[in-house]
Backbone and ligand atoms as CSV (ligand in chain L), in Angstrom:
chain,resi,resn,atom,element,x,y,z
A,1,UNK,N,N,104.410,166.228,54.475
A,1,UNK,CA,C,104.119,164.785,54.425
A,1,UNK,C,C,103.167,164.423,55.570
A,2,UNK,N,N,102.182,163.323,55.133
A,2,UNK,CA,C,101.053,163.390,56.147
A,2,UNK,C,C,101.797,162.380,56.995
A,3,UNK,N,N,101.034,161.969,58.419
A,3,UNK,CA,C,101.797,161.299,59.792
A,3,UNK,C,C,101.614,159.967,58.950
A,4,UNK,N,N,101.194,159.209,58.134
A,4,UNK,CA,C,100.555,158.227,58.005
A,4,UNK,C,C,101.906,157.821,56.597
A,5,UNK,N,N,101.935,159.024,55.598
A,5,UNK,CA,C,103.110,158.434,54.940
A,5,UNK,C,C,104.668,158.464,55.088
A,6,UNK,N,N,104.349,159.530,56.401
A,6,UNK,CA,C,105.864,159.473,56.928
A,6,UNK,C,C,106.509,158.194,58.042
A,7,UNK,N,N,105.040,157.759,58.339
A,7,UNK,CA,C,105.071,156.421,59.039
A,7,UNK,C,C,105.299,155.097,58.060
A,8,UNK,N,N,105.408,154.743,56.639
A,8,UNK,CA,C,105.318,154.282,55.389
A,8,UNK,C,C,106.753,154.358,55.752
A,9,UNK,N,N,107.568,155.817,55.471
A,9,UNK,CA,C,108.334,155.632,55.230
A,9,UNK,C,C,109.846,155.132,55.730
A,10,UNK,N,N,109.287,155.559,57.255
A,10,UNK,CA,C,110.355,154.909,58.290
A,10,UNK,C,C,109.659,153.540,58.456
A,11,UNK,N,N,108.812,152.747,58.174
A,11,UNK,CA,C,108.749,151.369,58.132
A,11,UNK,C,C,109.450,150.915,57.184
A,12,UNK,N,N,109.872,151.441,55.837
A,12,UNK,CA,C,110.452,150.910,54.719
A,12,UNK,C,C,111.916,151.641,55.280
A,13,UNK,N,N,112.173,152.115,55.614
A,13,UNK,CA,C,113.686,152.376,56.000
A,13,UNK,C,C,114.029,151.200,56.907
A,14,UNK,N,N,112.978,151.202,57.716
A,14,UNK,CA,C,113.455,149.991,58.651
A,14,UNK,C,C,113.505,148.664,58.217
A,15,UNK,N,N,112.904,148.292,57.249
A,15,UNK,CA,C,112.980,146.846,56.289
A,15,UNK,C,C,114.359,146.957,55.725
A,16,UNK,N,N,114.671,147.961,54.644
A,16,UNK,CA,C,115.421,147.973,54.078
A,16,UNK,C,C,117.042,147.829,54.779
A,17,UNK,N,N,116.793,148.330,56.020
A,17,UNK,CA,C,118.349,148.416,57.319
A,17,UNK,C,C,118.246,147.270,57.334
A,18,UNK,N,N,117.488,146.361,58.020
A,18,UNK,CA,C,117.422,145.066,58.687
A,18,UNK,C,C,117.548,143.738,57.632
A,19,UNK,N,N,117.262,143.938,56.391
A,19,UNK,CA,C,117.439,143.568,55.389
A,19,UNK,C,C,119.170,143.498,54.918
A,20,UNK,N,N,119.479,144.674,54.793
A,20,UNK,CA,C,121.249,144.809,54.792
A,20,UNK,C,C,122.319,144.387,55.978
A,21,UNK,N,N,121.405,144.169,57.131
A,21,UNK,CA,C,122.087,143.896,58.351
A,21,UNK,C,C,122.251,142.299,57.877
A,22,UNK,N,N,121.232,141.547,57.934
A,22,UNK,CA,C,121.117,140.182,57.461
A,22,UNK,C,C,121.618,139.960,56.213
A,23,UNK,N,N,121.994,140.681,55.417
A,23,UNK,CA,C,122.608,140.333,54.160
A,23,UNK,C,C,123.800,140.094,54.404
A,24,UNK,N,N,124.954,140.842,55.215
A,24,UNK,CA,C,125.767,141.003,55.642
A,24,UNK,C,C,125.978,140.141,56.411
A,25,UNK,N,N,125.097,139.743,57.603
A,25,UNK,CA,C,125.202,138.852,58.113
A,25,UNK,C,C,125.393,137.208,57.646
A,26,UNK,N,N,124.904,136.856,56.391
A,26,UNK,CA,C,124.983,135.710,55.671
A,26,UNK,C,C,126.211,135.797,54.615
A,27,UNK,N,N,127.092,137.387,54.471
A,27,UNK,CA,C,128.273,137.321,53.504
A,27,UNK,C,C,129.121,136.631,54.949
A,28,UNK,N,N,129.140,137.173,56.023
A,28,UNK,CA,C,130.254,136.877,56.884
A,28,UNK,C,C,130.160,135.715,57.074
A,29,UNK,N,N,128.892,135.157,57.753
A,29,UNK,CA,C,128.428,133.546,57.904
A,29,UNK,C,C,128.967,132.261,56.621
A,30,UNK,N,N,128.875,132.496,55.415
A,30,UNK,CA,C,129.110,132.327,54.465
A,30,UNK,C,C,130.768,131.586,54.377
A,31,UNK,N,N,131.628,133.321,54.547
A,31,UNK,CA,C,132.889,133.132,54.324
A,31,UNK,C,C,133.632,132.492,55.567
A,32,UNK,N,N,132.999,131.945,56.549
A,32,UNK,CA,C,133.022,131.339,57.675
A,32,UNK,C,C,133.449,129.751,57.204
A,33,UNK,N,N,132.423,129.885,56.668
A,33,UNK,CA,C,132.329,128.278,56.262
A,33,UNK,C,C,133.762,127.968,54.829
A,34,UNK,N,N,133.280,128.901,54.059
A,34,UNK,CA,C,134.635,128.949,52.887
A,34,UNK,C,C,135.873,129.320,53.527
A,35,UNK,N,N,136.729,129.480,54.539
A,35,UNK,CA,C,138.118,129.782,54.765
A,35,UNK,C,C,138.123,129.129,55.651
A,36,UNK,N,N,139.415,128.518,55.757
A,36,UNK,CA,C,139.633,127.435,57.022
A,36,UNK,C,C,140.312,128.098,58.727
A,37,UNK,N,N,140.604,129.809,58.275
A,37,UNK,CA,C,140.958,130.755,59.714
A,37,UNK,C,C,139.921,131.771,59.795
A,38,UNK,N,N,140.109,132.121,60.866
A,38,UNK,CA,C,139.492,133.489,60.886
A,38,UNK,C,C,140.214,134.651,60.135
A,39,UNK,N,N,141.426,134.145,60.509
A,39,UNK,CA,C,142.305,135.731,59.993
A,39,UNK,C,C,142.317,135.260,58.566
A,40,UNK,N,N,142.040,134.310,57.574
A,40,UNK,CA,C,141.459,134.352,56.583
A,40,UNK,C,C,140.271,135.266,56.166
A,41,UNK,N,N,139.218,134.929,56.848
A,41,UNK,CA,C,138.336,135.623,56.976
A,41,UNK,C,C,137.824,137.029,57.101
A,42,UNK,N,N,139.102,137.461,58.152
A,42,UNK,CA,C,139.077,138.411,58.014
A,42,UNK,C,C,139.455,139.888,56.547
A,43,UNK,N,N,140.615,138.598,56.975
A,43,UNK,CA,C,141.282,139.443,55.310
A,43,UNK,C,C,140.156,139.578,53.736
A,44,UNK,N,N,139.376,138.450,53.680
A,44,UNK,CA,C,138.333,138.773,53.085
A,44,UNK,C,C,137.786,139.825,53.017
A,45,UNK,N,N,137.285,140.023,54.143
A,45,UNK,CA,C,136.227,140.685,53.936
A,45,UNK,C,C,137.081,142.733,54.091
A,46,UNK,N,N,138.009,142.452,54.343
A,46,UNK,CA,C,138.468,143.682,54.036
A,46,UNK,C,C,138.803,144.319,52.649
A,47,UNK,N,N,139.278,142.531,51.808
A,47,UNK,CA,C,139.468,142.760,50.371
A,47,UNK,C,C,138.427,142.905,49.428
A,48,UNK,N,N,137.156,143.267,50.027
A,48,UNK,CA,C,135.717,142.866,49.510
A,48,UNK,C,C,135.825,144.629,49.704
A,49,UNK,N,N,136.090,144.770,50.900
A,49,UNK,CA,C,135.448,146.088,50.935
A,49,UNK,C,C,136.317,147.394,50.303
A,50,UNK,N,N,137.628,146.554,50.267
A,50,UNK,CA,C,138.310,147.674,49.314
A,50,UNK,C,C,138.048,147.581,47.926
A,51,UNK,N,N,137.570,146.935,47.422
A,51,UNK,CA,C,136.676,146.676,46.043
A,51,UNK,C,C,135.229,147.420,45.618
A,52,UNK,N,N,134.668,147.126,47.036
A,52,UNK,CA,C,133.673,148.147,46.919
A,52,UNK,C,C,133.506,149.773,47.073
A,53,UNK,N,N,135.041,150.056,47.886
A,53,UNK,CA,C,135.352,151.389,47.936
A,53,UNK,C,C,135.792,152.032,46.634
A,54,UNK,N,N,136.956,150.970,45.973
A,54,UNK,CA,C,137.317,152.005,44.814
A,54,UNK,C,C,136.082,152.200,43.915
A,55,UNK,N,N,134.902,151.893,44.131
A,55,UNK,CA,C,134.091,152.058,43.111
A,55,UNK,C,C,133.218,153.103,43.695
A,56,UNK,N,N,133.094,152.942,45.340
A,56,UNK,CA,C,131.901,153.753,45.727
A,56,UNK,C,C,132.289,154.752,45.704
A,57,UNK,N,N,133.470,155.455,45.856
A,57,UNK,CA,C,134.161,156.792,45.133
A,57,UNK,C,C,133.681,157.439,44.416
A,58,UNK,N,N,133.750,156.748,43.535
A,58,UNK,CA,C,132.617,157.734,42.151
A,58,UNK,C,C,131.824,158.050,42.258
A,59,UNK,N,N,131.063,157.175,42.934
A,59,UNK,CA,C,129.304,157.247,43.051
A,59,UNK,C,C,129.444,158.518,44.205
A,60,UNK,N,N,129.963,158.703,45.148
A,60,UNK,CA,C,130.146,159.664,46.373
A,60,UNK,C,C,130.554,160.879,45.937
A,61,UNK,N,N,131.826,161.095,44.435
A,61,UNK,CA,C,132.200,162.010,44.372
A,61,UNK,C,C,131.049,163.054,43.224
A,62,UNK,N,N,130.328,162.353,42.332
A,62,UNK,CA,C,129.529,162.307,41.651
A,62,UNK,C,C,128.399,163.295,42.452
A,63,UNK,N,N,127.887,162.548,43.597
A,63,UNK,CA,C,126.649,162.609,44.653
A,63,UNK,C,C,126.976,164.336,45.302
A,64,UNK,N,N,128.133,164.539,45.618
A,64,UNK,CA,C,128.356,165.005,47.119
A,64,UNK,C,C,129.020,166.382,45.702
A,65,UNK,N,N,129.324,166.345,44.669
A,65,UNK,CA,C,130.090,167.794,43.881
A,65,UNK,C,C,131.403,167.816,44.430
A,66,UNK,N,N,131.952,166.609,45.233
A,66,UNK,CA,C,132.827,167.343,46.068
A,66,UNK,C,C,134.454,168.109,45.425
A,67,UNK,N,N,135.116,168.699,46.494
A,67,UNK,CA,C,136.455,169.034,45.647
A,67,UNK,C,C,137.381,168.317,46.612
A,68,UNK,N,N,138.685,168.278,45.890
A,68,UNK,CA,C,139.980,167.711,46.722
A,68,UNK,C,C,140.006,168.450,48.685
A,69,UNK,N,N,140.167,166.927,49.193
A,69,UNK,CA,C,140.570,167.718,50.130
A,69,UNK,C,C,142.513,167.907,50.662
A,70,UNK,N,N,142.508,169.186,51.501
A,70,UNK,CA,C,143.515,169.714,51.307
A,70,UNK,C,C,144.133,169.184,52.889
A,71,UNK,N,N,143.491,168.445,53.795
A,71,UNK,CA,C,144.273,167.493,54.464
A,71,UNK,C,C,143.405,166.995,55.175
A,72,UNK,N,N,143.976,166.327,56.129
A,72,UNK,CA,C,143.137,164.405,56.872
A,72,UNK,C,C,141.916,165.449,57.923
A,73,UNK,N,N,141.787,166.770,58.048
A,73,UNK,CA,C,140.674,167.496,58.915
A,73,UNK,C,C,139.406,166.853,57.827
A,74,UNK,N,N,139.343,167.466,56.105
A,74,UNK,CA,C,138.572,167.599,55.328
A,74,UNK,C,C,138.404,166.376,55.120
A,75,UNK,N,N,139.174,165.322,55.125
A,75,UNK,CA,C,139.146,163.694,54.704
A,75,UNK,C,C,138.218,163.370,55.600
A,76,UNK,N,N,138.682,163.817,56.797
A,76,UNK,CA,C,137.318,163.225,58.033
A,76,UNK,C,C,135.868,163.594,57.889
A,77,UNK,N,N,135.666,164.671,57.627
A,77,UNK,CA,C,134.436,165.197,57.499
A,77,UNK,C,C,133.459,164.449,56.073
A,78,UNK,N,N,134.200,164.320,55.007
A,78,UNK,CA,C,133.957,163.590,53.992
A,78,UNK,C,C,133.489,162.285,54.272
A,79,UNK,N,N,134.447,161.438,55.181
A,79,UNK,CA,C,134.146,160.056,54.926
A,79,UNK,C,C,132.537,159.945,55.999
A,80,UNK,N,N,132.934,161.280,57.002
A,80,UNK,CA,C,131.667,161.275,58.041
A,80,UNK,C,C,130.167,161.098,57.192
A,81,UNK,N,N,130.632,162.217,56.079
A,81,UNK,CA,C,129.184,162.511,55.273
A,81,UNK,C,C,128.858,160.410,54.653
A,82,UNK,N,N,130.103,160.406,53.947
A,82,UNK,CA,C,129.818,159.305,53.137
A,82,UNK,C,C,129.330,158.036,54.066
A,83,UNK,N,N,129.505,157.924,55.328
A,83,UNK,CA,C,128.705,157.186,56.523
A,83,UNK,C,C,127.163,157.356,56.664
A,84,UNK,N,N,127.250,158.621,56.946
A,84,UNK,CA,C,125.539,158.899,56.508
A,84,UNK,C,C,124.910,158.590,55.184
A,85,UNK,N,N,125.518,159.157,54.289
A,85,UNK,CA,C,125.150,158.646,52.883
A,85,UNK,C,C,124.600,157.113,52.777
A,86,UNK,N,N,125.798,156.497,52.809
A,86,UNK,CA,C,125.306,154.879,52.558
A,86,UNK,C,C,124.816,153.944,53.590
A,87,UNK,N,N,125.308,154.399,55.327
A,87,UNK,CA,C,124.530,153.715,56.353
A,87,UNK,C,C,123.984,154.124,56.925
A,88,UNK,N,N,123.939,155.593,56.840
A,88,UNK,CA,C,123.096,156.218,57.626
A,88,UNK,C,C,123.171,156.174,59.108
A,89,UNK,N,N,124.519,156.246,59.419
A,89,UNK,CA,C,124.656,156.581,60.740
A,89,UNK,C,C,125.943,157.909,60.505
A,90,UNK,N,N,125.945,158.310,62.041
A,90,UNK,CA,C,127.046,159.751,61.889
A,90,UNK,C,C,128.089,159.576,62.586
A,91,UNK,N,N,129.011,159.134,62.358
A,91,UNK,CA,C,129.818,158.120,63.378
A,91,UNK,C,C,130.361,159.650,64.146
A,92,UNK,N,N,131.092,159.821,65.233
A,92,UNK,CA,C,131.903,161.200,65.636
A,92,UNK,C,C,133.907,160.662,65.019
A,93,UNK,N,N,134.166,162.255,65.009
A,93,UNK,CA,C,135.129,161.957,64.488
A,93,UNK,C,C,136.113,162.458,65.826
A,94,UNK,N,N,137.342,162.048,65.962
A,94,UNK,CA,C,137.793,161.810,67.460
A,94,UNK,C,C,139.302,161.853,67.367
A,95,UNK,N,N,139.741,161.712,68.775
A,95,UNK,CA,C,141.101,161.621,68.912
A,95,UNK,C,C,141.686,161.714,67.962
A,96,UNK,N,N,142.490,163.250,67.570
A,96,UNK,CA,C,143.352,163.095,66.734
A,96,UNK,C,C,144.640,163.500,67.259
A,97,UNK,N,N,145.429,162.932,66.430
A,97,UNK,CA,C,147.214,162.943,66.996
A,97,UNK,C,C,147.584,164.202,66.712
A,98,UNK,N,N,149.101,164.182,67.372
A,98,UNK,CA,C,149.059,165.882,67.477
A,98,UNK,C,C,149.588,166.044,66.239
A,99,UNK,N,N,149.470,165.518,65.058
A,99,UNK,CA,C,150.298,166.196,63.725
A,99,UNK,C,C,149.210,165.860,62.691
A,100,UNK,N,N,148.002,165.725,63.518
A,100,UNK,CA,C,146.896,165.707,62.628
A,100,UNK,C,C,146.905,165.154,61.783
A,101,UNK,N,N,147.365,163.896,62.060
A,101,UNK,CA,C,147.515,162.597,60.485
A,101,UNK,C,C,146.881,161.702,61.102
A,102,UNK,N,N,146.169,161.676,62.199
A,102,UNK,CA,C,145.618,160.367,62.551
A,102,UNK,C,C,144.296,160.323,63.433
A,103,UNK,N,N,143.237,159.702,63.642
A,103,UNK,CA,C,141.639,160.124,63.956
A,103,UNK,C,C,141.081,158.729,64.078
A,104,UNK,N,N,140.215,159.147,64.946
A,104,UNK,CA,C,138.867,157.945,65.039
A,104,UNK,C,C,138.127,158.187,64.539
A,105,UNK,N,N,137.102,157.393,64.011
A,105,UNK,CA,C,135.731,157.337,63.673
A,105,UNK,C,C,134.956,156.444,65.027
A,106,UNK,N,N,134.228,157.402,66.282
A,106,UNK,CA,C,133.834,156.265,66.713
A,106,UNK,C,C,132.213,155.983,66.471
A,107,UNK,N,N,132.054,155.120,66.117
A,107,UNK,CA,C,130.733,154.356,65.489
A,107,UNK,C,C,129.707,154.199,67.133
A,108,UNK,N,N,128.502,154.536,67.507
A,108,UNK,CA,C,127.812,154.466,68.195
A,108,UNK,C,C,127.067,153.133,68.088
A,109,UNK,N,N,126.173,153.452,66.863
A,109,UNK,CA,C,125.347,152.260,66.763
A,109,UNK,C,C,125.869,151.697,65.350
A,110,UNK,N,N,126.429,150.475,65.020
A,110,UNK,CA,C,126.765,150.172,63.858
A,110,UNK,C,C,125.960,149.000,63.224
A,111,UNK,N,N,125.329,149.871,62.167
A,111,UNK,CA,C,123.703,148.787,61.704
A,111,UNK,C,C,124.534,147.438,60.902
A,112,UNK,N,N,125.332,146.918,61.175
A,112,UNK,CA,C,126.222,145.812,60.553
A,112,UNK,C,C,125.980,144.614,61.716
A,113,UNK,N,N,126.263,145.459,62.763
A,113,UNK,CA,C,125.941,144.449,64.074
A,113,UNK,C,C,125.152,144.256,64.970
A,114,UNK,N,N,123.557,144.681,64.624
A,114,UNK,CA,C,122.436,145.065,65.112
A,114,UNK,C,C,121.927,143.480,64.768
A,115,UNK,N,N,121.547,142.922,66.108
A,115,UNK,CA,C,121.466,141.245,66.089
A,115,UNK,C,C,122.164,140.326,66.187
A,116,UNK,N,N,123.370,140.792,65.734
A,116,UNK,CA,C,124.896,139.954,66.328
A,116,UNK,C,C,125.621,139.670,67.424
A,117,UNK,N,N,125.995,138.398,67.586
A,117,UNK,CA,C,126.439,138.238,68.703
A,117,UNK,C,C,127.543,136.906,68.284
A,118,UNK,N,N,128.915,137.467,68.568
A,118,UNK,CA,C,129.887,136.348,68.603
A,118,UNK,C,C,129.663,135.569,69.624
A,119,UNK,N,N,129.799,134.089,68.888
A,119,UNK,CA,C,130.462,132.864,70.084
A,119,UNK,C,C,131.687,133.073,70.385
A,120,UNK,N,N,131.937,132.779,71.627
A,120,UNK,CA,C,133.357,132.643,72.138
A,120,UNK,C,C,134.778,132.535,71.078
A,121,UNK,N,N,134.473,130.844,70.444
A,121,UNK,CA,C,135.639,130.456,69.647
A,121,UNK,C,C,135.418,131.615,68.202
A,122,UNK,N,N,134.871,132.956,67.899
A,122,UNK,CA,C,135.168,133.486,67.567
A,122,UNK,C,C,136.027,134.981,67.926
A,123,UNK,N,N,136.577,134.616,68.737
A,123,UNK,CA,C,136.843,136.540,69.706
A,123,UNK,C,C,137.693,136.548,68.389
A,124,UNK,N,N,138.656,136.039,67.447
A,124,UNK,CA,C,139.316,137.082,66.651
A,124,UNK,C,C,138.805,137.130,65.523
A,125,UNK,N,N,137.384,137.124,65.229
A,125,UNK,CA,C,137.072,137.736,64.171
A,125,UNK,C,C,136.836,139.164,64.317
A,126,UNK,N,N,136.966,139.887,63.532
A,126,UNK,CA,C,136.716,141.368,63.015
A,126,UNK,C,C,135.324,141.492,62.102
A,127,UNK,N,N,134.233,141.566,62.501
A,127,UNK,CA,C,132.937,141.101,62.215
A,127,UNK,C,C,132.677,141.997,60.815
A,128,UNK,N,N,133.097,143.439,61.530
A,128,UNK,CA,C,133.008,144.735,60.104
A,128,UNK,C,C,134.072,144.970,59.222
A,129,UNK,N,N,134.596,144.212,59.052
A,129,UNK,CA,C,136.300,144.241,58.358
A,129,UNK,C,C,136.082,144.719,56.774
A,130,UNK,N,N,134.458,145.296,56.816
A,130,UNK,CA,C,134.385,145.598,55.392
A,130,UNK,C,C,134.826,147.104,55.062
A,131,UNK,N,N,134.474,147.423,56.708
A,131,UNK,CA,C,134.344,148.902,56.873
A,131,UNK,C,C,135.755,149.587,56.575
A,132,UNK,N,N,137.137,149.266,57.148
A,132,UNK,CA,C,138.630,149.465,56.836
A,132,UNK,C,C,138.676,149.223,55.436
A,133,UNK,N,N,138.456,148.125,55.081
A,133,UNK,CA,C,138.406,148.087,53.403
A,133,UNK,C,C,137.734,149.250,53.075
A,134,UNK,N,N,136.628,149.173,52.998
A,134,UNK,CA,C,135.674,150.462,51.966
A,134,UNK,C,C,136.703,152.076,52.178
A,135,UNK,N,N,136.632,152.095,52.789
A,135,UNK,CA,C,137.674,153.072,53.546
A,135,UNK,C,C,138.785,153.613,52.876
A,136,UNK,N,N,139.421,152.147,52.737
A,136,UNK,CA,C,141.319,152.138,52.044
A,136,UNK,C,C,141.299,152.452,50.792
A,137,UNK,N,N,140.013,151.370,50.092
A,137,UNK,CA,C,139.990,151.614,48.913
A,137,UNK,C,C,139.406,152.859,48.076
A,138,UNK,N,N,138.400,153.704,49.202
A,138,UNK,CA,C,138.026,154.632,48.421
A,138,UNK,C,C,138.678,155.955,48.602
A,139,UNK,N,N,139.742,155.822,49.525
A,139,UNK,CA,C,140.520,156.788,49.814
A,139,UNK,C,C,141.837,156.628,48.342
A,140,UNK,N,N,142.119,155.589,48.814
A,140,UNK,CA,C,143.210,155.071,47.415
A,140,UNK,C,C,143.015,155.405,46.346
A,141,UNK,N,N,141.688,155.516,46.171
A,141,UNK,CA,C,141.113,156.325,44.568
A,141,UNK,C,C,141.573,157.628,44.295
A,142,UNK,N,N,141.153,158.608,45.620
A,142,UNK,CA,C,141.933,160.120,45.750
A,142,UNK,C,C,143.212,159.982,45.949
A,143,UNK,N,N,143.473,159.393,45.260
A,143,UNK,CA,C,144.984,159.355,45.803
A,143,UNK,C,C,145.892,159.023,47.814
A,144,UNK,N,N,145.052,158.870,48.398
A,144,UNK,CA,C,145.567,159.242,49.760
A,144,UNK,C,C,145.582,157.614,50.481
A,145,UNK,N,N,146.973,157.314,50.623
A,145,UNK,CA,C,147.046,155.881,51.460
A,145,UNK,C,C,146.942,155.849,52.623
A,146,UNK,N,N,145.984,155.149,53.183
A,146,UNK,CA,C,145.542,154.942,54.401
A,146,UNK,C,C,145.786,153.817,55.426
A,147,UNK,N,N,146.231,153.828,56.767
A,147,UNK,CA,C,145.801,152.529,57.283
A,147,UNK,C,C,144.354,152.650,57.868
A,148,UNK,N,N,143.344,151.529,58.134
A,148,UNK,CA,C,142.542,151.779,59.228
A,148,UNK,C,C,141.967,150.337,59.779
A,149,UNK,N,N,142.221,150.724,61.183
A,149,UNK,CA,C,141.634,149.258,61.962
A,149,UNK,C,C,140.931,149.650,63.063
A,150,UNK,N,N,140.455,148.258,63.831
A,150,UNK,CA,C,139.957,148.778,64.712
A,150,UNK,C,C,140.323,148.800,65.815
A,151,UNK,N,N,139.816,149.807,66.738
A,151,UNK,CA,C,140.582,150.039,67.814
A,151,UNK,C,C,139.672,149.340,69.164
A,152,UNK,N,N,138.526,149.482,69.052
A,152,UNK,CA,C,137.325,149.233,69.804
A,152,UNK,C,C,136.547,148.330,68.990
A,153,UNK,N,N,135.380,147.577,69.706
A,153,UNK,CA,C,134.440,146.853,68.864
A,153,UNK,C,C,133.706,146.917,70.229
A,154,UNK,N,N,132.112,147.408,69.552
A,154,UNK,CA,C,130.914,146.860,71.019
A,154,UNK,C,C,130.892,145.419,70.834
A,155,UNK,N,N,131.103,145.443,69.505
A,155,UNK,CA,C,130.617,143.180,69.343
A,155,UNK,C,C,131.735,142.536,70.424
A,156,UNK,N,N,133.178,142.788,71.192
A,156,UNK,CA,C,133.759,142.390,71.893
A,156,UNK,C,C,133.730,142.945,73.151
A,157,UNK,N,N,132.734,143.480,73.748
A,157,UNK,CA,C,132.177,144.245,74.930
A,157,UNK,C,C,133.029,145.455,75.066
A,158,UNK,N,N,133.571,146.251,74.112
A,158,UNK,CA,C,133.879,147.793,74.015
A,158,UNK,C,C,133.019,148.686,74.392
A,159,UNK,N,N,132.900,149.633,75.144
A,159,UNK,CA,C,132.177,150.495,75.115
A,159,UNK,C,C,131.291,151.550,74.051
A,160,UNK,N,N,132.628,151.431,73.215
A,160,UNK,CA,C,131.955,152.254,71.669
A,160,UNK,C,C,132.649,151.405,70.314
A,161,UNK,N,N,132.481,151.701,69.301
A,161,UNK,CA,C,133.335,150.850,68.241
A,161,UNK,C,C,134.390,152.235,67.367
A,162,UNK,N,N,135.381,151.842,67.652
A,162,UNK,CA,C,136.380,152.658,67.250
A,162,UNK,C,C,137.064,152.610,66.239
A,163,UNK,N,N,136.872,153.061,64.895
A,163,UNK,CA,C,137.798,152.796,64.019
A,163,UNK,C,C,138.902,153.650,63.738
A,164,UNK,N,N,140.086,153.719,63.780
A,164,UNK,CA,C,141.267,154.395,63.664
A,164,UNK,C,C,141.596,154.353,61.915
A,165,UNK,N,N,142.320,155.507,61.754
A,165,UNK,CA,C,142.687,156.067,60.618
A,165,UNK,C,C,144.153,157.033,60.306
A,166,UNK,N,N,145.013,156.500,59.641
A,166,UNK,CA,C,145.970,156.998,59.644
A,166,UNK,C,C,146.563,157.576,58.371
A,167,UNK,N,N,146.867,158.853,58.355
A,167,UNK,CA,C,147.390,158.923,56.686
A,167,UNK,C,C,148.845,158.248,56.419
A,168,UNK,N,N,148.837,157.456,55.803
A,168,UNK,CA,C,150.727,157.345,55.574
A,168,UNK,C,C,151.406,158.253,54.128
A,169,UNK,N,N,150.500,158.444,53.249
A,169,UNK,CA,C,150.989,159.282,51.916
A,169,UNK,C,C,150.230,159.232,50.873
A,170,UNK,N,N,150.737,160.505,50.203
A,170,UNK,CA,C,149.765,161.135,48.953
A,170,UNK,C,C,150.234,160.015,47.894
A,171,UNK,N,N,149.931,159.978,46.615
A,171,UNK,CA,C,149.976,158.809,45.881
A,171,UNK,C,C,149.811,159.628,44.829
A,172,UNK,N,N,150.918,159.373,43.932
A,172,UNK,CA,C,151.380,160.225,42.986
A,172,UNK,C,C,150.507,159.711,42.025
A,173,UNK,N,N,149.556,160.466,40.969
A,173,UNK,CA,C,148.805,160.306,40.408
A,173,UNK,C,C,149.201,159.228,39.062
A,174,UNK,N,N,148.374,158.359,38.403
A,174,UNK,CA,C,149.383,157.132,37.682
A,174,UNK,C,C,149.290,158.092,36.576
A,175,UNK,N,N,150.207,158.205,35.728
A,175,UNK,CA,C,150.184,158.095,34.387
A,175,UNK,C,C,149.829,157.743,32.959
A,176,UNK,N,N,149.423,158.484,32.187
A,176,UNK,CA,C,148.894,157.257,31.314
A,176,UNK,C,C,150.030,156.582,30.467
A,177,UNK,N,N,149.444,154.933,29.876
A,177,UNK,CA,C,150.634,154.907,29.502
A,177,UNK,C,C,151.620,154.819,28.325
A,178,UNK,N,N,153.271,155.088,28.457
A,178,UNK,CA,C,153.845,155.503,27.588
A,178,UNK,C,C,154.408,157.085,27.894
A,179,UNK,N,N,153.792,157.068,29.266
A,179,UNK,CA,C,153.961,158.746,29.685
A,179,UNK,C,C,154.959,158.563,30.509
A,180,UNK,N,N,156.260,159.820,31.034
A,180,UNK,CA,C,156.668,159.475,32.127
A,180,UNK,C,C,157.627,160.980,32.515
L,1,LIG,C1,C,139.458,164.227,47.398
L,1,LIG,O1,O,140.349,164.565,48.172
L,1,LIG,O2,O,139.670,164.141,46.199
L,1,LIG,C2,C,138.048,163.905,47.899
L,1,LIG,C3,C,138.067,162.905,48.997
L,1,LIG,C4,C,136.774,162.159,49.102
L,1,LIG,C5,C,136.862,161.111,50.163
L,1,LIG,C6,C,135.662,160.232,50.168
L,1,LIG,C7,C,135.813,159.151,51.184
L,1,LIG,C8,C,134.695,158.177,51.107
L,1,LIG,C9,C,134.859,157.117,52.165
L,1,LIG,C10,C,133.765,156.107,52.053
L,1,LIG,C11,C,133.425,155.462,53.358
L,1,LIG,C12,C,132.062,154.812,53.253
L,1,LIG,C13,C,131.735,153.971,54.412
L,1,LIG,C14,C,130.373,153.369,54.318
């Protein structure tokens, strides 16, 4: 690729980020105005994103060939890829407990909050609350119930943004029905 269309193309990567940053930025702004709490708000946007997980599943499992994974080591590495995939960042995967059911994702640069900046009378919003959703729900698809929150946020002067992840249980596959 010549210097000139590879320069094309990280200009259109960079439209297209900054574009989704602000999109995002006007869903949260938005549901600001439609809910009368934050912790309304919040809950939104987590129920948004577990909506968009059980679907982005497919599209990921489709993309990636992948096969079952056989515990929360392989789950991590997966959701790492599926970070790059759709935001294109590589978050590290971190602190895990000693029975290996539980991990960080910590997020470096998170293109969700690139331009953002809470006012005060917001400290309890959860700005990325889409991200735990997408998460729950596309894990919930493989069967595997998850908690995940956050542990860190740079948007609240954290050093890094930390999302925690916990397995609580496998999820017995549904039935079809009339079956049992
Ligand atoms: C399996 O065990 O059947 C495969 C597990 C695949 C897990 C895929 C997880 C995707 C998480 C999506 C996060 C996207 C965040 C932008």
């Amino acid at each position: 690729m010549s210097r000139q269309t590879q320069k094309n193309v990280e200009s259109k990567n960079k439209v297209s980020c900054d574009l989704f940053t602000l999109t995002y930025g006007s869903l949260v702004a938005q549901l600001i105005k439609d809910y009368d709490t934050t912790e309304d708000v919040n809950k939104q946007l987590d129920r948004m994103g577990y909506n968009i997980g059980l679907r982005l599943v497919e599209d990921f499992l489709a993309k990636t060939n992948s096969s079952r994974c056989h515990d929360m080591k392989e789950t991590a590495d997966k959701i790492q890829s599926a970070f790059k995939m759709y935001l294109g960042i590589s978050p590290s995967v971190a602190n895990w407990s000693a029975a290996n059911d539980e991990f960080s994702l910590l997020i470096d640069s998170n293109p969700l909050t690139e331009y953002v900046e809470l006012p005060d009378h917001m400290s309890q919003l959860k700005y990325s609350n889409i991200l735990p959703g997408v998460i729950r729900g596309a894990l919930e698809m493989v069967q595997i119930e998850v908690q995940v929150w956050f542990v860190q946020d740079c948007l609240k002067g954290d050093s890094t943004t930390e999302l925690r992840i916990k397995f609580i249980r496998k999820l017995e596959d549904a039935l079809p029905a009339g079956e049992d």
